[in-house]
GUBA-848512 format. One record per residue: z, y, x of N, C-alpha, C in turn; residue in one letter; chain; residue number from 1. Coordinates in Angstrom, 1 decimal, m for minus. Example, Ala and Ser with C-alpha at 12.3 -4.5 7.8 and 13.67 -1.06 7.14 Angstrom:
<guvexs>
[[7.8; m5.7; 13.2]; [7.8; m4.5; 12.3]; [7.8; m3.3; 13.2]; A; A; 1]
[[7.1; m2.2; 12.8]; [7.1; m1.1; 13.7]; [7.9; 0.0; 12.9]; S; A; 2]
</guvexs>
This chain:
<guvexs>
[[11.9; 22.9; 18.1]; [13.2; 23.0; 18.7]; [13.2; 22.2; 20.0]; X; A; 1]
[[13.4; 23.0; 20.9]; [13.3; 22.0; 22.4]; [15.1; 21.6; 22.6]; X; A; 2]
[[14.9; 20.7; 23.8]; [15.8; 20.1; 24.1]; [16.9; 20.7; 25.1]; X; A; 3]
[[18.2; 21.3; 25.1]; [19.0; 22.0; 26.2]; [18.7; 20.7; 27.4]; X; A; 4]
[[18.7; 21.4; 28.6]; [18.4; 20.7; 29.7]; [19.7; 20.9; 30.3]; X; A; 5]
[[19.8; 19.4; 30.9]; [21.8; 19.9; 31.4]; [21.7; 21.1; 32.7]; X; A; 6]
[[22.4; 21.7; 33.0]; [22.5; 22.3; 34.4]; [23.4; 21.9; 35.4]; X; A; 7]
[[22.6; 21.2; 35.9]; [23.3; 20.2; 37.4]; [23.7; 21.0; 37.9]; X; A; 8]
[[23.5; 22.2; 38.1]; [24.1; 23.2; 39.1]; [25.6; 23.8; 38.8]; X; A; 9]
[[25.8; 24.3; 37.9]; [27.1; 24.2; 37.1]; [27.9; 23.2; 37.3]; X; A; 10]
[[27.4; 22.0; 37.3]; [27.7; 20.7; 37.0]; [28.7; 20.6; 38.7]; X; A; 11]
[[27.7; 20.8; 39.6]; [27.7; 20.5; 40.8]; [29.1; 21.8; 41.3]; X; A; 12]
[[29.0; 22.9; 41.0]; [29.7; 23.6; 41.4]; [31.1; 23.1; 40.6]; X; A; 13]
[[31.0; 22.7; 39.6]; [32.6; 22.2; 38.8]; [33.4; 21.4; 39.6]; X; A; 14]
[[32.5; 20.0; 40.2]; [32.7; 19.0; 40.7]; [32.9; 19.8; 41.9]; X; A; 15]
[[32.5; 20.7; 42.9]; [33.1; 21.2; 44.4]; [34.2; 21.5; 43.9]; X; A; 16]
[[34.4; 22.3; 43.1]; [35.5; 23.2; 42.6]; [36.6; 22.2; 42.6]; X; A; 17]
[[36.8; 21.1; 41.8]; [37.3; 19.8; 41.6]; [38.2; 19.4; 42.9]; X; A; 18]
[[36.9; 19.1; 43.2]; [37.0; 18.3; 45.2]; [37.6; 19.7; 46.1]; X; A; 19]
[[37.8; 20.4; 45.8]; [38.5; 21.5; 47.0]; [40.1; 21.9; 46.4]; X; A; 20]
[[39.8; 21.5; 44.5]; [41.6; 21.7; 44.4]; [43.0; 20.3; 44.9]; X; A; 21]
[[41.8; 19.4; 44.5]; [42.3; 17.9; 45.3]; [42.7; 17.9; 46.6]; X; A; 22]
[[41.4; 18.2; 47.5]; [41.4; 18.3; 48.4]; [41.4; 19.2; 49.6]; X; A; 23]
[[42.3; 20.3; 49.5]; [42.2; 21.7; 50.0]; [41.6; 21.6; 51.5]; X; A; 24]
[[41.9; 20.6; 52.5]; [42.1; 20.9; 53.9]; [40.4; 20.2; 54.3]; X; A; 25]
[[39.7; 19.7; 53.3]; [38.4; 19.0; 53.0]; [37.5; 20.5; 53.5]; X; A; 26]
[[36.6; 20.8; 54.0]; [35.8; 21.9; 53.9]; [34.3; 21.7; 52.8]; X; A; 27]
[[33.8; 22.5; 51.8]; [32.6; 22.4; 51.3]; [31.7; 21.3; 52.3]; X; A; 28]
[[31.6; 21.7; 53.2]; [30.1; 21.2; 54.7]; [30.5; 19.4; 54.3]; X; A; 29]
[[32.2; 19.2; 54.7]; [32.3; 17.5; 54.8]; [32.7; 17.0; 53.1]; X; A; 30]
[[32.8; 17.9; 52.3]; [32.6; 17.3; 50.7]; [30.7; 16.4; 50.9]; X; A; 31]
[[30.0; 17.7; 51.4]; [28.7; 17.3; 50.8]; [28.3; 16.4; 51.7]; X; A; 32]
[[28.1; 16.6; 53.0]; [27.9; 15.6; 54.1]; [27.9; 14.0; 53.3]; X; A; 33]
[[29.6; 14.1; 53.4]; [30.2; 12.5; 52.9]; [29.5; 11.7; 51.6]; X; A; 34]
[[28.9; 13.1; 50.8]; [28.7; 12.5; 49.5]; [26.8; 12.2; 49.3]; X; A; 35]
[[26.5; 12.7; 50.1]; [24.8; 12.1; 50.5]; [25.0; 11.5; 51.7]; X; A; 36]
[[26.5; 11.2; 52.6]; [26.2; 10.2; 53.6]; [25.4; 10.2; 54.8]; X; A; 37]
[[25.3; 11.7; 54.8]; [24.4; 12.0; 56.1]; [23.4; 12.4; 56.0]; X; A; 38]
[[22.6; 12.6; 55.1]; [21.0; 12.1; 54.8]; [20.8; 13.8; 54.8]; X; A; 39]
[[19.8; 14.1; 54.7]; [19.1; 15.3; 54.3]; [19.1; 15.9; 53.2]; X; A; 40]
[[19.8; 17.1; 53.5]; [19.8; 17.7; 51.7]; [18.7; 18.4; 51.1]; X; A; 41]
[[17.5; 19.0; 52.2]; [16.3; 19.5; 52.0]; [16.0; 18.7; 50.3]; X; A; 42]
[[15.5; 18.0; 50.4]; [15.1; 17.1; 49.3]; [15.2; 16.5; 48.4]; X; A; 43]
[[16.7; 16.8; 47.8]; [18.1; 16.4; 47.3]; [17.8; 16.9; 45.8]; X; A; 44]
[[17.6; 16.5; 44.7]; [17.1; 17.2; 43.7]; [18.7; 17.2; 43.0]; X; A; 45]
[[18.6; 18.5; 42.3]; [20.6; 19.3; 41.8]; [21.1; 17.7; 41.3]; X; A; 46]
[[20.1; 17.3; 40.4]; [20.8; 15.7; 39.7]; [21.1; 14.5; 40.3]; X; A; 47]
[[20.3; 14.8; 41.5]; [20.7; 13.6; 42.8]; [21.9; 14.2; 43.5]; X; A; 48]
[[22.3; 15.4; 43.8]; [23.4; 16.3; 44.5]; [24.4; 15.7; 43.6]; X; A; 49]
[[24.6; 15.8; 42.4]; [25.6; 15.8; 41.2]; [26.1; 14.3; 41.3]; X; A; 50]
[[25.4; 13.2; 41.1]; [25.1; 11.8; 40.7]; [26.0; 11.6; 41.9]; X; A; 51]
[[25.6; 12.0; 43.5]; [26.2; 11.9; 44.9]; [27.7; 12.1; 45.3]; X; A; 52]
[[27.8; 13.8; 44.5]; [29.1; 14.0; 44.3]; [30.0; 13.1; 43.4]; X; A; 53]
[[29.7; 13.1; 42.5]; [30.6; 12.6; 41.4]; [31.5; 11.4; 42.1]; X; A; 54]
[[30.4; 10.1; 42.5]; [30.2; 9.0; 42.8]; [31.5; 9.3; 43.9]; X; A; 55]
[[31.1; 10.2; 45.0]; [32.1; 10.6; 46.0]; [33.5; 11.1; 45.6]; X; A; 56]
[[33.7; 11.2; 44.4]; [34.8; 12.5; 44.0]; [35.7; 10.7; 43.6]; X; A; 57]
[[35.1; 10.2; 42.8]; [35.6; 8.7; 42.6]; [36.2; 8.0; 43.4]; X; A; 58]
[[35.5; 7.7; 44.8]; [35.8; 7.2; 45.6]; [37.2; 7.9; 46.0]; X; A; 59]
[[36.6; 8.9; 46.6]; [38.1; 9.5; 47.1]; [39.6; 9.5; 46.3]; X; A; 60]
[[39.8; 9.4; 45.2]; [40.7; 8.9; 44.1]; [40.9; 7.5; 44.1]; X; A; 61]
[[40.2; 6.7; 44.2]; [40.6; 5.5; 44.0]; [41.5; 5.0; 45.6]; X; A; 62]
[[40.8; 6.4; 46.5]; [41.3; 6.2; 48.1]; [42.7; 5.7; 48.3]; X; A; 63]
[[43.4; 4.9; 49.0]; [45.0; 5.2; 48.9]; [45.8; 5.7; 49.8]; X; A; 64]
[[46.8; 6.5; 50.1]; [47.1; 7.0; 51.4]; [48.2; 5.8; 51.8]; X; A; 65]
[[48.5; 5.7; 52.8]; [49.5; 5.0; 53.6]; [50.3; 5.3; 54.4]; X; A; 66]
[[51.9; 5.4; 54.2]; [52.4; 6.2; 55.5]; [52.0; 5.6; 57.0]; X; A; 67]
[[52.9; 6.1; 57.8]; [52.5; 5.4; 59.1]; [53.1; 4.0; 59.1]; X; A; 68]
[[54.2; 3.7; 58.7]; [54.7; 2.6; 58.8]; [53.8; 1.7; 58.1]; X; A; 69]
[[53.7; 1.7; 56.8]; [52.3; 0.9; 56.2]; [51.1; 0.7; 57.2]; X; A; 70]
[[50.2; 1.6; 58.3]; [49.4; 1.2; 58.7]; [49.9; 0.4; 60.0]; X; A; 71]
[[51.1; 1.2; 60.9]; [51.5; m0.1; 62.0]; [51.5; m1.2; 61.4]; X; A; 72]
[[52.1; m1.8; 60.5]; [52.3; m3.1; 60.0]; [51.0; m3.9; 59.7]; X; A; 73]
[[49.9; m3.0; 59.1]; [48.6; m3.5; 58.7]; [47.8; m3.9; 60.6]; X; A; 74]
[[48.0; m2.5; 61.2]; [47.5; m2.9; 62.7]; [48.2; m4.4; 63.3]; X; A; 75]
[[49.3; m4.0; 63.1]; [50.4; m5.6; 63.7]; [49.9; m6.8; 63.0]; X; A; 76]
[[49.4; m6.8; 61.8]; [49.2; m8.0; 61.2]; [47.8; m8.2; 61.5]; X; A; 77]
[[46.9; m7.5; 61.6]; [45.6; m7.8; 62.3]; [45.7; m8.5; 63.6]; X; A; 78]
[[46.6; m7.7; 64.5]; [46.4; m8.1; 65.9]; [47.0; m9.7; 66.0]; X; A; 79]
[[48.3; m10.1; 65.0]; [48.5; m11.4; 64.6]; [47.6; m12.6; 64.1]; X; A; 80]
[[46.6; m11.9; 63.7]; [46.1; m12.6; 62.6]; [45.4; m14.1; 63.2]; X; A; 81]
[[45.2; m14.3; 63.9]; [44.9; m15.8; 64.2]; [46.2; m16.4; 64.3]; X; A; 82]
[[47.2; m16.1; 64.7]; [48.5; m16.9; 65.2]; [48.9; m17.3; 63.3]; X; A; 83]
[[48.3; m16.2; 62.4]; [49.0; m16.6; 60.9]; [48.3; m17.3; 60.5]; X; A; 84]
[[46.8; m17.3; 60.8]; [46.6; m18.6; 60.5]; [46.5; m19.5; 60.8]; X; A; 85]
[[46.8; m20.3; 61.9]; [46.7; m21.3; 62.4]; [48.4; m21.3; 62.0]; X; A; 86]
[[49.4; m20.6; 61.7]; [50.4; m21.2; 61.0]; [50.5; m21.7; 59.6]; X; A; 87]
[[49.4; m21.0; 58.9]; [49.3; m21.5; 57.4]; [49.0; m23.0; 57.3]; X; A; 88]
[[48.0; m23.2; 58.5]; [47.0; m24.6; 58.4]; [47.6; m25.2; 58.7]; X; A; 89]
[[48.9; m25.3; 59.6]; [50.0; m26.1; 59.9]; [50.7; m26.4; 58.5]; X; A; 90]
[[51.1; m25.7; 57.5]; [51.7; m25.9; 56.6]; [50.8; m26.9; 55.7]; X; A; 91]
</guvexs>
C-alpha cells in the first residue's frame, strides 16, 4: 500500500483562489512575486510555492488597514517624535 502524496498544486491553486477572493484588485503576477519576495520561480519546487504562499496569505490578514486620518496622525507623530521625547524625560 503506498502512501497518497499531497498535491501542492491543488493546494497552490486553492490558496490563489483564496488570495484573489480577499484580494480582488491584487493581480495573480504580485500575489506570487510578494510571496517568494522577488526571488526566482524557475526553481521553486510546488511545496516551496505553497509553504511561500500560505506564509504570505497570513501576513496579509494579520495586515491592518488605516483610514487616512489614522496614517496623518501616525506621520505627525513621527515627525514629533523627538520633541515627545524629550517631553517624557522631562517628566
Amino acid at each position: 500500500m503506498s502512501v497518497r502524496q499531497p498535491n501542492y498544486y491543488r493546494k497552490i491553486l486553492h490558496v490563489l483562489e483564496s488570495l484573489h477572493k480577499a484580494h480582488p484588485f491584487y493581480n495573480m503576477g504580485q500575489h506570487l512575486s510578494t510571496a517568494v519576495d522577488g526571488s526566482e520561480l524557475w526553481g521553486v519546487t510546488d511545496k516551496e510555492l505553497l509553504l511561500a504562499l500560505e506564509k504570505y496569505e497570513v501576513n496579509l490578514e494579520m495586515d491592518v488597514n488605516h483610514n487616512e486620518e489614522e496614517i496623518e496622525e501616525i506621520i505627525k507623530d513621527g515627525m514629533n517624535l523627538e520633541r515627545t521625547l524629550f517631553e517624557e524625560e522631562e517628566d
